[in-house]
PDB file of N, CA, C and O in Angstrom:
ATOM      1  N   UNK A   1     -67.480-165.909-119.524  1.00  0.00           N
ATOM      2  CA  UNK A   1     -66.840-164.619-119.691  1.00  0.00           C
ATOM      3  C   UNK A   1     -67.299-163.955-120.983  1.00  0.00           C
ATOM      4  O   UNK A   1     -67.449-162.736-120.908  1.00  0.00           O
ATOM      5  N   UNK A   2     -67.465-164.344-121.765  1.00  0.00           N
ATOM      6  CA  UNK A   2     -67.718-164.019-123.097  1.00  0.00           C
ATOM      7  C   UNK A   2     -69.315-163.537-123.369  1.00  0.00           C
ATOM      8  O   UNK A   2     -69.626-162.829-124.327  1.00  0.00           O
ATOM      9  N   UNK A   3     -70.488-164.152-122.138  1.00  0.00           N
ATOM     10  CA  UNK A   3     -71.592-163.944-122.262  1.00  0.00           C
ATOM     11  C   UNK A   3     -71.599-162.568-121.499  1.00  0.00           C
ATOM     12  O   UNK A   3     -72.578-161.860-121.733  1.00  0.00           O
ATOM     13  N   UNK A   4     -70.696-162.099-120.658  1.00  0.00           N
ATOM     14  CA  UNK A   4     -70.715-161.118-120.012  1.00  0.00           C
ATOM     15  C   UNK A   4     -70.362-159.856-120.479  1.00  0.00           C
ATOM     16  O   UNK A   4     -70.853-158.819-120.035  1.00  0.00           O
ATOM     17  N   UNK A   5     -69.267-159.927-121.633  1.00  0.00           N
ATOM     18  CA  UNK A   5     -68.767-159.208-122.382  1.00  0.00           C
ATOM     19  C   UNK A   5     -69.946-158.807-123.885  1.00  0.00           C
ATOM     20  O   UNK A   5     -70.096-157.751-124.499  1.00  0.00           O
ATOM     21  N   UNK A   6     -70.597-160.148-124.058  1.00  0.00           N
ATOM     22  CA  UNK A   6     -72.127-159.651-125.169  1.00  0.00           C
ATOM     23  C   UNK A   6     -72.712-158.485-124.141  1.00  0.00           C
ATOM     24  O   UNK A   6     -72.812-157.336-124.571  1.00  0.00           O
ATOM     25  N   UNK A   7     -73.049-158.759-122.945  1.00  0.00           N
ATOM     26  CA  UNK A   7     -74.012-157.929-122.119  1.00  0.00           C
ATOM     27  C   UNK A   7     -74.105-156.730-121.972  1.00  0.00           C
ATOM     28  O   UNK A   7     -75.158-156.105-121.847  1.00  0.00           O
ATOM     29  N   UNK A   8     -72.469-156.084-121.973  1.00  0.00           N
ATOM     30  CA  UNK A   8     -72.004-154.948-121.487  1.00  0.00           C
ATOM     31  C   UNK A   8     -72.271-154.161-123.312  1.00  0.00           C
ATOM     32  O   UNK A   8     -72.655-153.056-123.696  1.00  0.00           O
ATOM     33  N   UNK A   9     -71.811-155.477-124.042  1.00  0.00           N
ATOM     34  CA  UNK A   9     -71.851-154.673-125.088  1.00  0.00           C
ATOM     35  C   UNK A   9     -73.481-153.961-125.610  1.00  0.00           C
ATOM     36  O   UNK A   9     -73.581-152.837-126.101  1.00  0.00           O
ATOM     37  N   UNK A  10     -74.476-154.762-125.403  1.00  0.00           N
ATOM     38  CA  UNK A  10     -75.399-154.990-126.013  1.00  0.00           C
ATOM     39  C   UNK A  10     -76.594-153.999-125.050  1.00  0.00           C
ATOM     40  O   UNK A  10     -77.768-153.752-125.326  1.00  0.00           O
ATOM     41  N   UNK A  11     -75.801-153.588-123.894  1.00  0.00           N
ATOM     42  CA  UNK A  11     -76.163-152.825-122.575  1.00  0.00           C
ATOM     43  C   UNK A  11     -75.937-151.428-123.081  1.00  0.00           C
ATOM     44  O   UNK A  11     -76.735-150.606-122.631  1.00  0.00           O
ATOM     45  N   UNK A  12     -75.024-150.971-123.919  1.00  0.00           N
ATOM     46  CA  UNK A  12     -74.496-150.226-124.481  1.00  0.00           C
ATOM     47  C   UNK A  12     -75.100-149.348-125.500  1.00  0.00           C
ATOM     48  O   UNK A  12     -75.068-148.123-125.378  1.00  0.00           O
ATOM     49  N   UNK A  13     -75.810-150.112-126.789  1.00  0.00           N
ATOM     50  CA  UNK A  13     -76.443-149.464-127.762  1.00  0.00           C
ATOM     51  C   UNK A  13     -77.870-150.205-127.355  1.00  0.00           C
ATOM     52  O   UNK A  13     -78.164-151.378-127.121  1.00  0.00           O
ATOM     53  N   UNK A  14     -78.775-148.698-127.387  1.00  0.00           N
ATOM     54  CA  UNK A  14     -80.269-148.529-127.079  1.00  0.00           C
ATOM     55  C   UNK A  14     -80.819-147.319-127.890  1.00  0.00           C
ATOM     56  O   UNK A  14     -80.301-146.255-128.228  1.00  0.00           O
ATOM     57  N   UNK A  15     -81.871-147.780-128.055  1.00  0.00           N
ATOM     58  CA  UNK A  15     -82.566-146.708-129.057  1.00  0.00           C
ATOM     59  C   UNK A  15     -82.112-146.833-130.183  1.00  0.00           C
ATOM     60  O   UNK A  15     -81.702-145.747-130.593  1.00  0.00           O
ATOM     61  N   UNK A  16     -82.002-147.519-130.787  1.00  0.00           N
ATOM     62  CA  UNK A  16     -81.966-148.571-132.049  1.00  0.00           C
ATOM     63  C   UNK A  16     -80.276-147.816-132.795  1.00  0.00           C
ATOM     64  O   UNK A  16     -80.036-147.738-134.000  1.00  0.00           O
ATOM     65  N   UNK A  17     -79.266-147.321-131.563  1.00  0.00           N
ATOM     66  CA  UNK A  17     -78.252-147.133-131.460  1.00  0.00           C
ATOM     67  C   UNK A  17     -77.375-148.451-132.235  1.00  0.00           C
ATOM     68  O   UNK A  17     -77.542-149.605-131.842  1.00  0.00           O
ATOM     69  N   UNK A  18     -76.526-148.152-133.260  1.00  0.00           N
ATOM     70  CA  UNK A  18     -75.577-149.202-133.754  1.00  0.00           C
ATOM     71  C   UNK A  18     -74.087-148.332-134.354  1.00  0.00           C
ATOM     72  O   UNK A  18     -73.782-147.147-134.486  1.00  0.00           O
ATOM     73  N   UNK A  19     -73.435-149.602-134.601  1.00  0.00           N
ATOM     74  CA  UNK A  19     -71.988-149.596-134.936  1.00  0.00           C
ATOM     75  C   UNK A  19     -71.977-149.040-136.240  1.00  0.00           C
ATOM     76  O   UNK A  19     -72.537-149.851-136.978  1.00  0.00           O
ATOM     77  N   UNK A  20     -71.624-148.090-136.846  1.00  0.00           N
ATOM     78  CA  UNK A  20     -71.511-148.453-138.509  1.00  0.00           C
ATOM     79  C   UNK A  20     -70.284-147.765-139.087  1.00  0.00           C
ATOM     80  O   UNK A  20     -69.911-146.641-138.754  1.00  0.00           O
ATOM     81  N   UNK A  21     -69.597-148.672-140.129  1.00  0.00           N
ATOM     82  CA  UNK A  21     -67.901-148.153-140.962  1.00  0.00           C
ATOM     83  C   UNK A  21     -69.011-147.966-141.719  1.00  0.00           C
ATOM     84  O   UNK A  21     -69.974-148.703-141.933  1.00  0.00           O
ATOM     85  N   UNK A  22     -68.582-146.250-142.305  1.00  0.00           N
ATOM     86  CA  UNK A  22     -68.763-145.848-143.272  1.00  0.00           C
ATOM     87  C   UNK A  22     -67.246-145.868-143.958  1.00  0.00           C
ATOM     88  O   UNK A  22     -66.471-145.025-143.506  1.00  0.00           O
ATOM     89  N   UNK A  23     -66.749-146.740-144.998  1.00  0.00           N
ATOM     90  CA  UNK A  23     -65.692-146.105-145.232  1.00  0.00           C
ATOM     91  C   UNK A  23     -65.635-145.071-146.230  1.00  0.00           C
ATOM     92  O   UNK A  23     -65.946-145.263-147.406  1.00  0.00           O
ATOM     93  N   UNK A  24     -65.101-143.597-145.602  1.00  0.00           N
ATOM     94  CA  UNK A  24     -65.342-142.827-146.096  1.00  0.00           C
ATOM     95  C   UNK A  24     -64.032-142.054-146.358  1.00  0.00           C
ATOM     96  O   UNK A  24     -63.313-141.735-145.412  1.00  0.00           O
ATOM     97  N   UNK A  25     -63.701-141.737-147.687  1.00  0.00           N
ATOM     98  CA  UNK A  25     -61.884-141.689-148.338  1.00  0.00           C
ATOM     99  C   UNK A  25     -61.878-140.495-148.306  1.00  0.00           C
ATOM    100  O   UNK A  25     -62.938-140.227-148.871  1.00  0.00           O
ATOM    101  N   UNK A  26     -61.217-139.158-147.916  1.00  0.00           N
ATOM    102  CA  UNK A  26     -61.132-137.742-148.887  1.00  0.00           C
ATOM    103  C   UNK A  26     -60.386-137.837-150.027  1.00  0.00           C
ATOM    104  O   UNK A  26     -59.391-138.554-149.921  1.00  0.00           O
ATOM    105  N   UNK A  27     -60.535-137.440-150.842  1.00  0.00           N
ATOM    106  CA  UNK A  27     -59.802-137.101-152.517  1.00  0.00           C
ATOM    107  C   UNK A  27     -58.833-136.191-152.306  1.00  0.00           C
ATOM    108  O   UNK A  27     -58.168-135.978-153.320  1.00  0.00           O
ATOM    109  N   UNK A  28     -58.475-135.505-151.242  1.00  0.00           N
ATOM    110  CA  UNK A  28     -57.833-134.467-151.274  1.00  0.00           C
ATOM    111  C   UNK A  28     -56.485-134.733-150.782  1.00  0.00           C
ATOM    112  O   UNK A  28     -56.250-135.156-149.650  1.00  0.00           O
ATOM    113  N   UNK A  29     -55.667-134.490-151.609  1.00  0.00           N
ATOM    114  CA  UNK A  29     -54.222-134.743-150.662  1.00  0.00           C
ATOM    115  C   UNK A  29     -53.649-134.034-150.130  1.00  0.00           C
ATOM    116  O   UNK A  29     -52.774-133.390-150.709  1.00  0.00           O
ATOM    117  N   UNK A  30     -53.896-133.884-148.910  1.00  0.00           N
ATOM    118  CA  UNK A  30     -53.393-133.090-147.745  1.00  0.00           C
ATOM    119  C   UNK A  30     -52.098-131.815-147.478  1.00  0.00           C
ATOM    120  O   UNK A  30     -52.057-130.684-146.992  1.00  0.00           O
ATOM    121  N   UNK A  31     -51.086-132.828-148.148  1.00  0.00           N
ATOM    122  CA  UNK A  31     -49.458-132.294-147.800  1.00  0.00           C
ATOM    123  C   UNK A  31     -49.737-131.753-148.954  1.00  0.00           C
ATOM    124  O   UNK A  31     -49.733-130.551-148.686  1.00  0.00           O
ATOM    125  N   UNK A  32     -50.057-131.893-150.430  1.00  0.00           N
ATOM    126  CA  UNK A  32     -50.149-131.078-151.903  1.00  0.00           C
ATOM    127  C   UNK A  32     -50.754-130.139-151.187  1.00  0.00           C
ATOM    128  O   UNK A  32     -49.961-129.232-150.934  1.00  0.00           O
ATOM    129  N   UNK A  33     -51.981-129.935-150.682  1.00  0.00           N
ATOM    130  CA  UNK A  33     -52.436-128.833-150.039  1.00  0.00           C
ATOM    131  C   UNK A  33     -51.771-127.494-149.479  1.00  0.00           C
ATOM    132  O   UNK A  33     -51.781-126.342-149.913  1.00  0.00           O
ATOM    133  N   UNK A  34     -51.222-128.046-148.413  1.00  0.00           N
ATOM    134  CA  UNK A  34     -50.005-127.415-147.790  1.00  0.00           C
ATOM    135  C   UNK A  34     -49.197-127.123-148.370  1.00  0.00           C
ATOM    136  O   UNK A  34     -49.201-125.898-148.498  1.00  0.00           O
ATOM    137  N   UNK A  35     -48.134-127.744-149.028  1.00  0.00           N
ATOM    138  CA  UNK A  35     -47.127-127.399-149.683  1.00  0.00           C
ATOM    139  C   UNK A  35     -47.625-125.770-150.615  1.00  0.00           C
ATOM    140  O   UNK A  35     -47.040-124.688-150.573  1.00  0.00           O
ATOM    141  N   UNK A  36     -48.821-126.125-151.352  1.00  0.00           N
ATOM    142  CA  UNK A  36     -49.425-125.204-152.490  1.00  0.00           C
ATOM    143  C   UNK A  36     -49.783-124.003-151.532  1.00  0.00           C
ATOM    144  O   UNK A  36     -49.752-122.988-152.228  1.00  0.00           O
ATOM    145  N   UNK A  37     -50.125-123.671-150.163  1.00  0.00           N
ATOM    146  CA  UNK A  37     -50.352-123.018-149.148  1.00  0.00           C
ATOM    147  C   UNK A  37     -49.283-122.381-148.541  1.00  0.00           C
ATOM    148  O   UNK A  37     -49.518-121.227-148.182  1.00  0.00           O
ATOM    149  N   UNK A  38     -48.182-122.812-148.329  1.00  0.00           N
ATOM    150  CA  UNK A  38     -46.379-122.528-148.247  1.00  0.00           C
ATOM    151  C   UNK A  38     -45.630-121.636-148.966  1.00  0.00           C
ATOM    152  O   UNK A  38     -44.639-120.927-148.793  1.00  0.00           O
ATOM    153  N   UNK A  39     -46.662-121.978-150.098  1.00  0.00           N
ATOM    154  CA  UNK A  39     -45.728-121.282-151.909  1.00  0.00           C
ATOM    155  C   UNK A  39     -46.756-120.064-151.875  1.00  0.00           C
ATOM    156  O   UNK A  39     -46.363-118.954-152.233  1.00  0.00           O
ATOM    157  N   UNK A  40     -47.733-120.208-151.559  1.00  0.00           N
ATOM    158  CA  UNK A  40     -48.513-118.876-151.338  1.00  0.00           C
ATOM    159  C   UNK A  40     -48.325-117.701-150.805  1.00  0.00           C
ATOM    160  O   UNK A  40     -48.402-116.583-151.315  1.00  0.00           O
ATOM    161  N   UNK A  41     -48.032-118.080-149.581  1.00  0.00           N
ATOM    162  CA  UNK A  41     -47.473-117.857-148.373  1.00  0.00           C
ATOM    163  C   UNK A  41     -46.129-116.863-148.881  1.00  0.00           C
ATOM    164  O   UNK A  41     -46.011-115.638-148.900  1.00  0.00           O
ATOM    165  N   UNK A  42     -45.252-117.892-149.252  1.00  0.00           N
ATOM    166  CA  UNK A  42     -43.688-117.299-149.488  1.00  0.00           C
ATOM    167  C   UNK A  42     -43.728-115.763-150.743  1.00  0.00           C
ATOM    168  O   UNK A  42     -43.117-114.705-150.894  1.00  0.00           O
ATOM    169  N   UNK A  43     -45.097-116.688-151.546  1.00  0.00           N
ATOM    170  CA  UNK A  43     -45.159-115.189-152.503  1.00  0.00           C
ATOM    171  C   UNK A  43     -45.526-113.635-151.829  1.00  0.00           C
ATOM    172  O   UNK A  43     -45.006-112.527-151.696  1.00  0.00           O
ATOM    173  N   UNK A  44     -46.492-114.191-151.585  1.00  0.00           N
ATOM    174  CA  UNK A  44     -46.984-112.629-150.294  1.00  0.00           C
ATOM    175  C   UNK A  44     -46.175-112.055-149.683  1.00  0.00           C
ATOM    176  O   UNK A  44     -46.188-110.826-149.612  1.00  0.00           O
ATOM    177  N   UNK A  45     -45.256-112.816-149.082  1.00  0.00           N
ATOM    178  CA  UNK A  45     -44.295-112.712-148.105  1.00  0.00           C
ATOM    179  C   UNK A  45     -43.215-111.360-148.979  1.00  0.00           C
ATOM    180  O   UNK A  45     -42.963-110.199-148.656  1.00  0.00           O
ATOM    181  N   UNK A  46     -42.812-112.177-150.131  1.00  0.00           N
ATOM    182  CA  UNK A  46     -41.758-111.493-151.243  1.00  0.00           C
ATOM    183  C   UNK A  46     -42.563-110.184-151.688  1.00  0.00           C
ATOM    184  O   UNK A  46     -41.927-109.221-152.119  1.00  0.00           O
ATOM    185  N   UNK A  47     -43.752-110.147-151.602  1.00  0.00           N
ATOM    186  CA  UNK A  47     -44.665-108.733-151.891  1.00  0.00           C
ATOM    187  C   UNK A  47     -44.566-107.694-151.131  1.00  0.00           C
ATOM    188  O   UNK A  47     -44.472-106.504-151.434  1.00  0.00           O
ATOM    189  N   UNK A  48     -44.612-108.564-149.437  1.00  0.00           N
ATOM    190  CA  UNK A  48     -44.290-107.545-148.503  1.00  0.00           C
ATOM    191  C   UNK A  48     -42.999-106.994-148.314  1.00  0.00           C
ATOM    192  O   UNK A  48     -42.706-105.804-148.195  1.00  0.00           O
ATOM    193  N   UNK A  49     -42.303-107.929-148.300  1.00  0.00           N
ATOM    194  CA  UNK A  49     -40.604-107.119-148.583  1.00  0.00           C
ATOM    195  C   UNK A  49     -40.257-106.175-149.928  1.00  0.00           C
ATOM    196  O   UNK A  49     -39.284-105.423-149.984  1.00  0.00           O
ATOM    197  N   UNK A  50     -40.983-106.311-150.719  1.00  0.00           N
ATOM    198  CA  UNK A  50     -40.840-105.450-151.831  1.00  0.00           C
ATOM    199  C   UNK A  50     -41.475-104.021-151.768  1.00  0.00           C
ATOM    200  O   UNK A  50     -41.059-102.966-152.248  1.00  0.00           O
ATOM    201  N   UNK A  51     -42.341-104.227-151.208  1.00  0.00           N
ATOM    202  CA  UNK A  51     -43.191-102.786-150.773  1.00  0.00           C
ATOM    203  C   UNK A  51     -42.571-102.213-149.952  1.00  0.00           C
ATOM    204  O   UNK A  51     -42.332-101.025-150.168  1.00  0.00           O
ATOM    205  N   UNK A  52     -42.046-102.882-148.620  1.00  0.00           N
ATOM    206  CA  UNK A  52     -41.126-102.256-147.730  1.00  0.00           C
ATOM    207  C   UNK A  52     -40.323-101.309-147.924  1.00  0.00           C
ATOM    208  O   UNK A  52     -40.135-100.140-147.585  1.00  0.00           O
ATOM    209  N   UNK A  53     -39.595-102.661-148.995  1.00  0.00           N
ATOM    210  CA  UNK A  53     -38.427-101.805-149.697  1.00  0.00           C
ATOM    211  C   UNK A  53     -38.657-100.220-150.053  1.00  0.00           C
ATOM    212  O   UNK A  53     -38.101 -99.195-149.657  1.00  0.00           O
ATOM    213  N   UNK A  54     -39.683-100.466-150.945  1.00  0.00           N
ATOM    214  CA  UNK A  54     -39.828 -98.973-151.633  1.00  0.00           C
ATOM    215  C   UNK A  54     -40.547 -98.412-150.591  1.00  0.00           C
ATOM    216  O   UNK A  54     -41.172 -97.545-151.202  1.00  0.00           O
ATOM    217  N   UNK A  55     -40.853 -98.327-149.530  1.00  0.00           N
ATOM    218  CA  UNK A  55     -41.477 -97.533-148.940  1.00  0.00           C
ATOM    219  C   UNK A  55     -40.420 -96.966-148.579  1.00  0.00           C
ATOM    220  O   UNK A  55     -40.466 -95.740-148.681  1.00  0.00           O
ATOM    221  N   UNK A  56     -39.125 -97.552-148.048  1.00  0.00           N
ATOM    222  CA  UNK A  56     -38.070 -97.075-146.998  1.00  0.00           C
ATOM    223  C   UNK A  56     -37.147 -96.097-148.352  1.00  0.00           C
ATOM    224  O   UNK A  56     -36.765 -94.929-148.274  1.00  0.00           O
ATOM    225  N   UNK A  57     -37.011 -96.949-149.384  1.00  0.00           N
ATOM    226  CA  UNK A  57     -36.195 -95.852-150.437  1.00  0.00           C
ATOM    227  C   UNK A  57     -36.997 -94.772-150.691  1.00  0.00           C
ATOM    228  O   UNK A  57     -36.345 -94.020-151.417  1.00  0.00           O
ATOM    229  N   UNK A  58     -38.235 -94.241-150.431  1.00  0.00           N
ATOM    230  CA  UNK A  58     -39.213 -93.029-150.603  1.00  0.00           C
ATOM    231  C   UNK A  58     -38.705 -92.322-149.561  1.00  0.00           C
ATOM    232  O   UNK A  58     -38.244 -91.210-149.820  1.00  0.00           O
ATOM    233  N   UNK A  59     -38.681 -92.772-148.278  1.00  0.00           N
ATOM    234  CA  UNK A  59     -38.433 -92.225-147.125  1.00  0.00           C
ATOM    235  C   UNK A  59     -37.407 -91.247-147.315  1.00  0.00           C
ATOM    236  O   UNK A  59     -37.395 -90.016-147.317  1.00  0.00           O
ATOM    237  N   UNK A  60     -36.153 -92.554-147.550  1.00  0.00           N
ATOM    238  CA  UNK A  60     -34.892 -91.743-147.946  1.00  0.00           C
ATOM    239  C   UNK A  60     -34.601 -90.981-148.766  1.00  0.00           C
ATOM    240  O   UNK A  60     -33.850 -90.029-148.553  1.00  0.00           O
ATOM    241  N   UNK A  61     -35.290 -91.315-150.191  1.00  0.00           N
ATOM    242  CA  UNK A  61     -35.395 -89.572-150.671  1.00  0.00           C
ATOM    243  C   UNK A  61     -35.999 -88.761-149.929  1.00  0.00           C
ATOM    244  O   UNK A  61     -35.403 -88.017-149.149  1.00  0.00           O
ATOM    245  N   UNK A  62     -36.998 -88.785-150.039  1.00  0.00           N
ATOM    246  CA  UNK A  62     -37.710 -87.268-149.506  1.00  0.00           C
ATOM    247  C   UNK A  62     -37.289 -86.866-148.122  1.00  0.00           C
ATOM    248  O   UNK A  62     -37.741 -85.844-147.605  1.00  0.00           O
ATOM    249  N   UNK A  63     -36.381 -87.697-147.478  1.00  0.00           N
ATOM    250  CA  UNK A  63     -35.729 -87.223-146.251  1.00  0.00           C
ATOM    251  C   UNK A  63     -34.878 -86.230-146.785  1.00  0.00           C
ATOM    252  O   UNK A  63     -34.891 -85.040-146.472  1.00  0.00           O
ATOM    253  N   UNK A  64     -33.832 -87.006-147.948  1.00  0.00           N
ATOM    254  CA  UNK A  64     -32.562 -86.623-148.061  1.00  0.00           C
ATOM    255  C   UNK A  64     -32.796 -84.967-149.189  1.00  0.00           C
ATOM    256  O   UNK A  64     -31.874 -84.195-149.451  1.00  0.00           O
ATOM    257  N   UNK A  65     -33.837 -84.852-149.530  1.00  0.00           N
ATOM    258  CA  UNK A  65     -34.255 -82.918-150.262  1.00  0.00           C
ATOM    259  C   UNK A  65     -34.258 -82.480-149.453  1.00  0.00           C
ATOM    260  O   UNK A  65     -33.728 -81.381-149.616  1.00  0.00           O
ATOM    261  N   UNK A  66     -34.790 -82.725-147.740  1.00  0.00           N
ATOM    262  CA  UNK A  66     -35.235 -81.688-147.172  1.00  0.00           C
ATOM    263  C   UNK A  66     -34.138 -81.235-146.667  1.00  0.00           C
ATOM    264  O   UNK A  66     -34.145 -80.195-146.010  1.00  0.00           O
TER     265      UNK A  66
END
């Protein structure tokens, strides 16, 4: 059983085809990522409601002269 299981394997990689662990780490920590992407996010966010704001209190003056 075991010679049959080399076979299939060895049937497998051709053309000088092989296995290889690169172990390969990222430096980057992911969720810090995100999180720092979230807070970004939430600032912009507070930019757009602030502009809003004053867009709609412009409105309402210059509604409320005419």
């Amino acid at each position: 059983m075991n010679s049959s299981a080399i076979n299939v394997i060895s049937s497998t990689f051709h053309d000088n085809a092989s296995v290889s662990n690169t172990n390969c780490t990222l430096n980057i920590n992911l969720l810090d990522k995100y999180i720092e992407r979230v807070g970004e996010n939430k600032k912009l966010y507070q930019v757009l409601l602030k502009e809003k704001d004053e867009k709609i209190a412009l409105l309402e003056k210059t509604m409320g002269k005419k």
